[in-house]
C-alpha positions in Angstrom: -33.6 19.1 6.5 -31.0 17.3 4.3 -31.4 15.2 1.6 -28.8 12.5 2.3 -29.5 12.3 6.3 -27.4 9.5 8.2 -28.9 7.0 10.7 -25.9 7.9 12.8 -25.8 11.0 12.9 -25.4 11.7 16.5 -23.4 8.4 17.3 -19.6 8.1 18.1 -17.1 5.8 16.9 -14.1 4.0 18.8 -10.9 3.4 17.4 -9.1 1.2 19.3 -5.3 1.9 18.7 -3.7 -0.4 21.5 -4.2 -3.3 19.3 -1.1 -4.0 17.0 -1.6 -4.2 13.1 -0.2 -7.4 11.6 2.1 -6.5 9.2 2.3 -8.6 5.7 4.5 -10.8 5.5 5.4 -10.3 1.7 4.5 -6.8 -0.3 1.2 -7.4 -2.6 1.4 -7.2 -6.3 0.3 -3.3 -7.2 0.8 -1.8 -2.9 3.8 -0.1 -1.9 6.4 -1.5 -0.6 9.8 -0.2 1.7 12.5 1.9 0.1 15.5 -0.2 -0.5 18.0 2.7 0.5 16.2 3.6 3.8 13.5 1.2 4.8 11.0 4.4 4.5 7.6 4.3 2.7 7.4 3.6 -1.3 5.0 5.0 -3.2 3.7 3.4 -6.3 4.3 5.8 -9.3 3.5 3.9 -12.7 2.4 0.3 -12.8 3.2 -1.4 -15.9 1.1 -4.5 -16.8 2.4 -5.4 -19.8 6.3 -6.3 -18.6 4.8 -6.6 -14.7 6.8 -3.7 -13.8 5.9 -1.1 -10.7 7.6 2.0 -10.1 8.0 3.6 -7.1 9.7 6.5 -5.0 10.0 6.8 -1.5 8.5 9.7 0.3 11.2 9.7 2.9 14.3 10.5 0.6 12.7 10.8 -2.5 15.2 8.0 -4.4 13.1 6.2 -6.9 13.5 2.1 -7.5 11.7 -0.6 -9.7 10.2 -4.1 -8.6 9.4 -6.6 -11.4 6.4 -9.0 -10.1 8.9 -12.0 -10.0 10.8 -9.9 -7.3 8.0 -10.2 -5.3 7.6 -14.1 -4.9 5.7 -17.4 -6.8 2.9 -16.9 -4.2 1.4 -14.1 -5.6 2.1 -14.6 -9.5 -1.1 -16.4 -9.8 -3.4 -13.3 -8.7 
């Protein structure tokens, strides 16, 4: 008997991979966004909230780059 029991404990989930993910249209404020050398995937290192700075690196080839919030568009300075 376990103390944290599950009401499905026995049932199976479906994920359905043939439908496509949109993808955003503009990176978010704070998410990763593409390398600028290689189109690969950034990863978000330091965010800086004082001067709206993010630093990043991409995991592909390991070059690391800088985005300022005004980089990123008027649309989502007012989040």
């Amino acid at each position: 008997m376990s103390l944290f029991r599950s009401k499905n404990s026995g049932g199976h989930y479906v994920v359905d991979l043939r439908t496509p993910v949109a993808e955003p249209s503009a990176p978010a404020w704070g998410s990763p966004s593409a390398c600028p050398s290689c189109g690969g995937r950034g990863y978000v290192d330091h965010l800086d909230l004082f001067d709206e700075i993010m630093y990043l690196h991409c995991v592909a080839c390991g070059e690391k780059f800088v985005r300022a919030r005004a980089q990123i568009g008027p649309a989502d300075a007012s989040a």
